[in-house]
N, C-alpha and C positions, 0 to 999 in steps of 0.2 A: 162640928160647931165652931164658928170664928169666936177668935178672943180679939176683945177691944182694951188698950187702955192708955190710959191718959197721962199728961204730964204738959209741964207748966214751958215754956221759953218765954225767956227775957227777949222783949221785941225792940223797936226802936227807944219809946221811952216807958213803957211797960209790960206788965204778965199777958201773956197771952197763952189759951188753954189749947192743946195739941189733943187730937184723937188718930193713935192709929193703928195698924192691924195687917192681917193677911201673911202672906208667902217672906219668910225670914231670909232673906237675902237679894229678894227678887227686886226688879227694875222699878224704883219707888215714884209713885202719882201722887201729887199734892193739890188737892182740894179747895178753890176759894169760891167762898158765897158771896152772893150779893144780900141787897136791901131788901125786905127788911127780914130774913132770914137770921138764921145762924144757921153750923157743920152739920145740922139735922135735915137739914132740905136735901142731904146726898145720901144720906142711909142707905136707900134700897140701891143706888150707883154706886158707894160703895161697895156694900155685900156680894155684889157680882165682882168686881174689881178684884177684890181682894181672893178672889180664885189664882188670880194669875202675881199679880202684883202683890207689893208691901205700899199701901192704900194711908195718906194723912192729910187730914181736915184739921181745919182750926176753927176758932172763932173769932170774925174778924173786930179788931177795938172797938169795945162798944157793947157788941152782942153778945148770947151767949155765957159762957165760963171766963172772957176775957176782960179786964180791965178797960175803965171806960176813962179818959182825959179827966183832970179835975178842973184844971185851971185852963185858962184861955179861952173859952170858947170854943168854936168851931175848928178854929185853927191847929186843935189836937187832929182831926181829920183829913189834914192836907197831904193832897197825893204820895209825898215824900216819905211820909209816917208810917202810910200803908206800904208802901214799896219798902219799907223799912225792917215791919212785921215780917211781911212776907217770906222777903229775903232771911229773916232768923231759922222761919219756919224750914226753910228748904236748907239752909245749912247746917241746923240741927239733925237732915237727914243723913250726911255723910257723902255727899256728893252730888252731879245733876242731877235734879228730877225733870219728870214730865209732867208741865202742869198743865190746870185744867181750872180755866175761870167763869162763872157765871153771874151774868149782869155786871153788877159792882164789883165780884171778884174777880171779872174781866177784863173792866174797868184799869180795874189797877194791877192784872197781868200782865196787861201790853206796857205800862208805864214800866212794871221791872222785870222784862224781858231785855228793853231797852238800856235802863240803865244798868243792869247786873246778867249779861249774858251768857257770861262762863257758869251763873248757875244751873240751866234750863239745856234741857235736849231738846225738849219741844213746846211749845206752849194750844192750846187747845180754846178758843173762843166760844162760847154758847153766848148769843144776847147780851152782851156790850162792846160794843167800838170802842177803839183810842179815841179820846177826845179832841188830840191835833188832827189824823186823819178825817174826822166829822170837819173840823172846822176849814180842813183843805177844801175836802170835797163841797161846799156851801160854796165857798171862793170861786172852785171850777163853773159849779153851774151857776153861779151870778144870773145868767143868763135864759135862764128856765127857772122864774120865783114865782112858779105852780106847784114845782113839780117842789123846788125846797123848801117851799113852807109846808107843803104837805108832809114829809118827811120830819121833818121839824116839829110840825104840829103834834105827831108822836109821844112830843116829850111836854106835853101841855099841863101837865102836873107838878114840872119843878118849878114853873111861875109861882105856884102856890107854898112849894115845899121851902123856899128863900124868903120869903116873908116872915118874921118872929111871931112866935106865937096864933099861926092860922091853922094849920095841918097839928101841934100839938093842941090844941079844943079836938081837934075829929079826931086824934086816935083815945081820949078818952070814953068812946061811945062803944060800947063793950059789940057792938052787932059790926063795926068796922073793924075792929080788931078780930074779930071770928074769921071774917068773910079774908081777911091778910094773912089767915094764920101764924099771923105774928105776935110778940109782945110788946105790951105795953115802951118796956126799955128798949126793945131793939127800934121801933119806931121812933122812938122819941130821937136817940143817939144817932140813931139810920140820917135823922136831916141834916148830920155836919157833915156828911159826906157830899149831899149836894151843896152846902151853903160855904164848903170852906175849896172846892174845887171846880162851881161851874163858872163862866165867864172870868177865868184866869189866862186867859188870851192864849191858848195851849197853839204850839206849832206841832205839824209833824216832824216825823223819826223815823228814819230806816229800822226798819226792822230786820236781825241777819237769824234768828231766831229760828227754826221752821216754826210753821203756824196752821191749825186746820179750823175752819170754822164753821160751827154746826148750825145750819140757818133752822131755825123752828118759824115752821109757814103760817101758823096760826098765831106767833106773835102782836098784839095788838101798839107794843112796844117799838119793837125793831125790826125794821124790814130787810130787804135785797138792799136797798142804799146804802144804809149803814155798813152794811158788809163789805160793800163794793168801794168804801171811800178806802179800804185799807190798799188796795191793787198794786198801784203807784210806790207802795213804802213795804211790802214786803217781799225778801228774795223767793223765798219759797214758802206759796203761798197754798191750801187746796181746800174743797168746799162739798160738805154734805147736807143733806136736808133729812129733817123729820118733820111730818105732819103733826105738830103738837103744839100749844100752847107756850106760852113764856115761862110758866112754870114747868116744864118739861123734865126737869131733873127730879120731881116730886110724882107727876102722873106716868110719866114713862117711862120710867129707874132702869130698867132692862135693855129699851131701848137706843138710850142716853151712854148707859156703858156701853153696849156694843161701838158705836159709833167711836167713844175712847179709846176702846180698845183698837180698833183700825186705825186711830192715827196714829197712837204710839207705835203700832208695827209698821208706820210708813203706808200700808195700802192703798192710801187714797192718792198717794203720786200717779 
Protein backbone atom coordinates (compact mmCIF):
# COMPACT_ATOMS: atom_id res chain seq x y z
CA UNK A 1 0.00 0.00 0.00
CA UNK A 2 1.54 3.64 -1.11
CA UNK A 3 1.99 6.10 1.75
CA UNK A 4 1.18 9.65 0.95
CA UNK A 5 2.21 12.69 2.79
CA UNK A 6 2.09 16.20 2.95
CA UNK A 7 3.88 19.15 3.84
CA UNK A 8 3.89 22.86 3.31
CA UNK A 9 6.99 24.87 1.14
CA UNK A 10 7.50 28.51 1.31
CA UNK A 11 7.00 29.43 -2.47
CA UNK A 12 7.90 32.59 -4.09
CA UNK A 13 5.60 34.90 -1.88
CA UNK A 14 3.55 32.03 -0.16
CA UNK A 15 2.61 28.34 1.57
CA UNK A 16 2.35 26.15 -1.01
CA UNK A 17 0.86 22.44 -0.02
CA UNK A 18 3.49 19.43 -1.35
CA UNK A 19 2.03 15.82 -1.75
CA UNK A 20 4.40 13.15 -2.01
CA UNK A 21 5.32 9.44 -1.95
CA UNK A 22 6.68 6.29 -3.70
CA UNK A 23 10.34 4.69 -3.90
CA UNK A 24 12.70 6.44 -1.08
CA UNK A 25 15.59 7.49 -2.86
CA UNK A 26 14.54 6.97 -6.38
CA UNK A 27 14.68 9.50 -9.40
CA UNK A 28 12.14 12.11 -8.15
CA UNK A 29 8.91 13.38 -10.73
CA UNK A 30 7.21 16.65 -9.96
CA UNK A 31 3.87 17.12 -10.83
CA UNK A 32 2.08 20.40 -12.13
CA UNK A 33 -1.47 21.04 -12.90
CA UNK A 34 -3.27 23.14 -14.75
CA UNK A 35 -6.72 25.16 -14.62
CA UNK A 36 -8.99 24.64 -13.06
CA UNK A 37 -7.66 21.47 -11.40
CA UNK A 38 -5.58 20.97 -8.34
CA UNK A 39 -2.65 17.76 -7.43
CA UNK A 40 -5.82 15.44 -7.58
CA UNK A 41 -6.17 15.41 -11.38
CA UNK A 42 -2.83 13.14 -11.20
CA UNK A 43 -3.79 10.50 -8.57
CA UNK A 44 -4.17 7.55 -10.59
CA UNK A 45 -0.61 8.86 -12.69
CA UNK A 46 0.67 9.14 -9.67
CA UNK A 47 -0.19 5.69 -8.04
CA UNK A 48 1.50 4.12 -11.07
CA UNK A 49 4.53 6.41 -10.79
CA UNK A 50 5.26 6.03 -7.63
CA UNK A 51 6.20 2.23 -8.40
CA UNK A 52 9.29 3.20 -9.70
CA UNK A 53 9.85 6.82 -8.73
CA UNK A 54 9.67 9.17 -5.57
CA UNK A 55 6.34 10.99 -7.10
CA UNK A 56 5.45 15.14 -6.00
CA UNK A 57 2.56 17.19 -6.69
CA UNK A 58 1.60 20.39 -5.50
CA UNK A 59 -1.14 22.78 -5.52
CA UNK A 60 -0.58 25.36 -7.73
CA UNK A 61 -1.28 29.28 -5.90
CA UNK A 62 -4.56 29.44 -5.75
CA UNK A 63 -5.90 26.02 -5.67
CA UNK A 64 -6.10 23.29 -3.65
CA UNK A 65 -4.15 23.21 -0.06
CA UNK A 66 -2.12 26.22 -1.30
CA UNK A 67 -2.40 29.87 -0.48
CA UNK A 68 -4.09 32.09 -2.79
CA UNK A 69 -2.58 36.08 -3.31
CA UNK A 70 -4.41 38.53 -1.10
CA UNK A 71 -3.40 41.70 -2.42
CA UNK A 72 -2.97 42.93 -6.02
CA UNK A 73 -5.07 41.39 -7.97
CA UNK A 74 -4.23 39.14 -10.70
CA UNK A 75 -0.82 40.12 -10.65
CA UNK A 76 -0.14 37.50 -7.69
CA UNK A 77 -0.42 35.10 -10.80
CA UNK A 78 2.13 36.44 -13.06
CA UNK A 79 4.38 33.89 -14.78
CA UNK A 80 7.35 34.65 -12.55
CA UNK A 81 5.31 33.73 -9.35
CA UNK A 82 4.55 30.53 -10.74
CA UNK A 83 7.97 29.77 -11.93
CA UNK A 84 8.81 30.87 -8.48
CA UNK A 85 6.63 28.15 -6.60
CA UNK A 86 7.63 25.86 -8.75
CA UNK A 87 11.19 26.24 -8.49
CA UNK A 88 10.68 25.78 -4.21
CA UNK A 89 8.89 22.83 -5.01
CA UNK A 90 11.59 21.07 -6.95
CA UNK A 91 14.26 22.28 -4.61
CA UNK A 92 12.62 21.20 -1.79
CA UNK A 93 13.31 17.86 -3.51
CA UNK A 94 17.05 17.64 -3.13
CA UNK A 95 18.09 17.95 -6.45
CA UNK A 96 16.99 17.68 -10.52
CA UNK A 97 13.75 16.35 -10.93
CA UNK A 98 12.02 15.30 -13.97
CA UNK A 99 8.98 17.29 -14.47
CA UNK A 100 5.93 16.81 -15.78
CA UNK A 101 3.36 19.71 -16.83
CA UNK A 102 -0.19 19.64 -17.74
CA UNK A 103 -2.12 22.56 -19.37
CA UNK A 104 -1.24 25.53 -17.01
CA UNK A 105 1.28 23.42 -15.34
CA UNK A 106 2.86 23.36 -18.61
CA UNK A 107 2.39 26.53 -19.17
CA UNK A 108 4.58 27.42 -16.59
CA UNK A 109 7.11 24.41 -17.00
CA UNK A 110 8.46 25.58 -20.20
CA UNK A 111 8.85 29.22 -18.52
CA UNK A 112 11.06 27.39 -15.64
CA UNK A 113 12.83 25.11 -17.48
CA UNK A 114 14.10 28.12 -19.07
CA UNK A 115 14.74 30.29 -16.64
CA UNK A 116 16.16 27.72 -13.77
CA UNK A 117 17.69 24.85 -15.92
CA UNK A 118 20.16 23.37 -13.47
CA UNK A 119 16.88 22.20 -11.75
CA UNK A 120 15.27 19.85 -14.35
CA UNK A 121 16.70 16.66 -16.07
CA UNK A 122 13.88 16.61 -18.21
CA UNK A 123 10.71 18.39 -18.63
CA UNK A 124 7.58 16.39 -19.99
CA UNK A 125 4.77 18.57 -21.95
CA UNK A 126 1.02 17.20 -21.95
CA UNK A 127 -1.46 20.19 -23.37
CA UNK A 128 0.30 23.56 -22.92
CA UNK A 129 2.68 25.43 -25.17
CA UNK A 130 5.22 28.06 -24.15
CA UNK A 131 3.47 31.19 -24.75
CA UNK A 132 6.61 32.86 -26.81
CA UNK A 133 6.77 29.73 -28.98
CA UNK A 134 2.81 30.15 -29.77
CA UNK A 135 3.35 33.62 -30.50
CA UNK A 136 6.57 32.83 -32.94
CA UNK A 137 4.81 30.29 -34.50
CA UNK A 138 1.58 33.11 -35.37
CA UNK A 139 4.60 35.41 -36.63
CA UNK A 140 5.88 32.45 -38.93
CA UNK A 141 2.70 31.78 -40.57
CA UNK A 142 1.47 35.42 -40.88
CA UNK A 143 1.00 34.06 -44.08
CA UNK A 144 -1.58 31.17 -43.86
CA UNK A 145 -4.49 33.31 -41.48
CA UNK A 146 -6.79 30.15 -41.99
CA UNK A 147 -4.94 27.98 -40.81
CA UNK A 148 -3.86 30.65 -37.44
CA UNK A 149 -6.98 31.60 -36.50
CA UNK A 150 -8.12 28.26 -36.62
CA UNK A 151 -5.62 27.25 -34.37
CA UNK A 152 -6.16 30.23 -32.33
CA UNK A 153 -9.66 29.84 -32.36
CA UNK A 154 -8.73 26.90 -29.85
CA UNK A 155 -8.49 29.36 -27.24
CA UNK A 156 -11.88 31.09 -27.65
CA UNK A 157 -12.53 30.97 -24.08
CA UNK A 158 -10.01 33.22 -22.62
CA UNK A 159 -11.73 36.19 -24.50
CA UNK A 160 -14.16 35.56 -22.02
CA UNK A 161 -12.03 34.49 -19.14
CA UNK A 162 -10.17 38.48 -19.27
CA UNK A 163 -13.07 40.22 -18.93
CA UNK A 164 -14.07 40.91 -14.91
CA UNK A 165 -16.68 39.56 -13.73
CA UNK A 166 -18.11 37.36 -16.88
CA UNK A 167 -16.88 33.66 -16.32
CA UNK A 168 -17.17 34.43 -12.34
CA UNK A 169 -21.45 34.55 -12.77
CA UNK A 170 -21.02 30.95 -14.79
CA UNK A 171 -18.95 29.35 -12.32
CA UNK A 172 -21.48 30.14 -9.65
CA UNK A 173 -24.01 27.77 -11.61
CA UNK A 174 -23.50 24.58 -9.64
CA UNK A 175 -24.24 22.18 -13.05
CA UNK A 176 -20.85 24.13 -14.51
CA UNK A 177 -18.95 23.46 -11.79
CA UNK A 178 -19.96 19.54 -11.92
CA UNK A 179 -19.49 19.25 -15.50
CA UNK A 180 -15.46 21.11 -14.59
CA UNK A 181 -15.07 19.02 -11.88
CA UNK A 182 -13.73 21.68 -10.34
CA UNK A 183 -14.25 24.13 -7.36
CA UNK A 184 -15.80 26.91 -6.96
CA UNK A 185 -12.20 28.66 -5.68
CA UNK A 186 -10.02 27.02 -8.11
CA UNK A 187 -12.15 28.56 -10.75
CA UNK A 188 -12.45 31.65 -9.59
CA UNK A 189 -8.37 32.03 -8.56
CA UNK A 190 -7.76 29.77 -11.94
CA UNK A 191 -8.67 33.49 -14.06
CA UNK A 192 -5.52 35.27 -12.82
CA UNK A 193 -3.67 33.04 -14.51
CA UNK A 194 -5.11 33.98 -17.68
CA UNK A 195 -5.63 37.62 -16.90
CA UNK A 196 -2.27 38.35 -15.19
CA UNK A 197 -0.12 36.41 -18.14
CA UNK A 198 -1.99 36.48 -21.75
CA UNK A 199 -1.08 39.19 -24.04
CA UNK A 200 2.27 40.08 -22.10
CA UNK A 201 4.02 40.19 -25.58
CA UNK A 202 5.98 36.86 -24.54
CA UNK A 203 9.07 36.17 -26.92
CA UNK A 204 10.70 32.82 -27.37
CA UNK A 205 13.44 30.89 -25.62
CA UNK A 206 15.86 28.37 -26.30
CA UNK A 207 15.19 25.66 -24.68
CA UNK A 208 18.57 23.37 -23.51
CA UNK A 209 16.25 21.29 -21.19
CA UNK A 210 15.24 17.78 -22.93
CA UNK A 211 11.55 17.95 -23.49
CA UNK A 212 8.95 15.07 -24.55
CA UNK A 213 5.55 16.09 -25.56
CA UNK A 214 2.60 14.06 -25.07
CA UNK A 215 0.03 15.11 -27.97
CA UNK A 216 -3.50 13.94 -26.82
CA UNK A 217 -5.48 13.68 -30.24
CA UNK A 218 -8.78 14.20 -28.95
CA UNK A 219 -7.86 17.52 -27.45
CA UNK A 220 -10.34 19.97 -28.29
CA UNK A 221 -7.83 22.65 -26.73
CA UNK A 222 -4.56 21.96 -28.23
CA UNK A 223 -3.61 20.64 -31.41
CA UNK A 224 -0.27 19.30 -33.66
CA UNK A 225 0.30 23.38 -33.93
CA UNK A 226 0.72 24.02 -30.84
CA UNK A 227 3.22 21.52 -30.35
CA UNK A 228 5.03 22.20 -33.50
CA UNK A 229 5.48 25.93 -32.70
CA UNK A 230 8.05 24.48 -30.03
CA UNK A 231 10.54 22.84 -32.99
CA UNK A 232 12.75 25.90 -33.73
CA UNK A 233 13.45 26.47 -29.66
CA UNK A 234 14.20 23.14 -28.49
CA UNK A 235 17.62 21.08 -28.55
CA UNK A 236 16.13 17.98 -27.85
CA UNK A 237 13.02 17.65 -28.56
CA UNK A 238 10.69 14.25 -28.95
CA UNK A 239 6.86 13.37 -29.33
CA UNK A 240 4.16 10.89 -28.35
CA UNK A 241 0.54 10.51 -28.79
CA UNK A 242 -2.49 9.20 -26.97
CA UNK A 243 -5.82 8.94 -28.18
CA UNK A 244 -7.47 10.80 -25.43
CA UNK A 245 -9.02 13.88 -24.51
CA UNK A 246 -7.58 17.08 -22.85
CA UNK A 247 -8.26 15.72 -19.56
CA UNK A 248 -6.12 12.68 -20.17
CA UNK A 249 -4.28 12.66 -17.03
CA UNK A 250 -7.80 12.03 -15.23
CA UNK A 251 -9.44 9.30 -17.90
CA UNK A 252 -6.33 7.59 -18.78
CA UNK A 253 -3.93 7.56 -15.49
CA UNK A 254 -2.33 4.32 -16.68
CA UNK A 255 -1.78 5.35 -19.90
CA UNK A 256 -0.57 9.06 -19.22
CA UNK A 257 2.24 7.28 -16.86
CA UNK A 258 3.43 4.93 -19.14
CA UNK A 259 4.20 7.41 -21.63
CA UNK A 260 6.07 9.38 -18.28
CA UNK A 261 7.72 6.79 -17.53
CA UNK A 262 9.38 6.37 -21.39
CA UNK A 263 10.47 9.80 -21.41
CA UNK A 264 12.12 9.85 -18.26
CA UNK A 265 14.13 6.75 -19.42
CA UNK A 266 14.89 8.68 -22.60
CA UNK A 267 12.96 6.00 -24.95
CA UNK A 268 11.47 8.12 -27.12
CA UNK A 269 15.02 9.47 -28.62
Amino acid sequence: MQTWTERVVQGDDLRIRVVEGGVVGAVPVVLAHGFPDTSRVWDGVARRLAERFWVVRYDVRGAGGSEAPVAGGSRGYRMERLVGDLAAVAEGVGGPVHLVGHDWGSVQGWAAVVARPGLFRSFTSVSGPDLGHLADWVGRNRRRPVTVMKVLGRSWYIAGFRVPGVAETVWRVPAVRRWLKAGRRELVNGLGLYRANMGRGWKPRQVVVRVHQIELTKDPYVVREHLEAAEPWVEALTRSAIDAGHWAPRTHPDLVARHIEDAVDGKWR
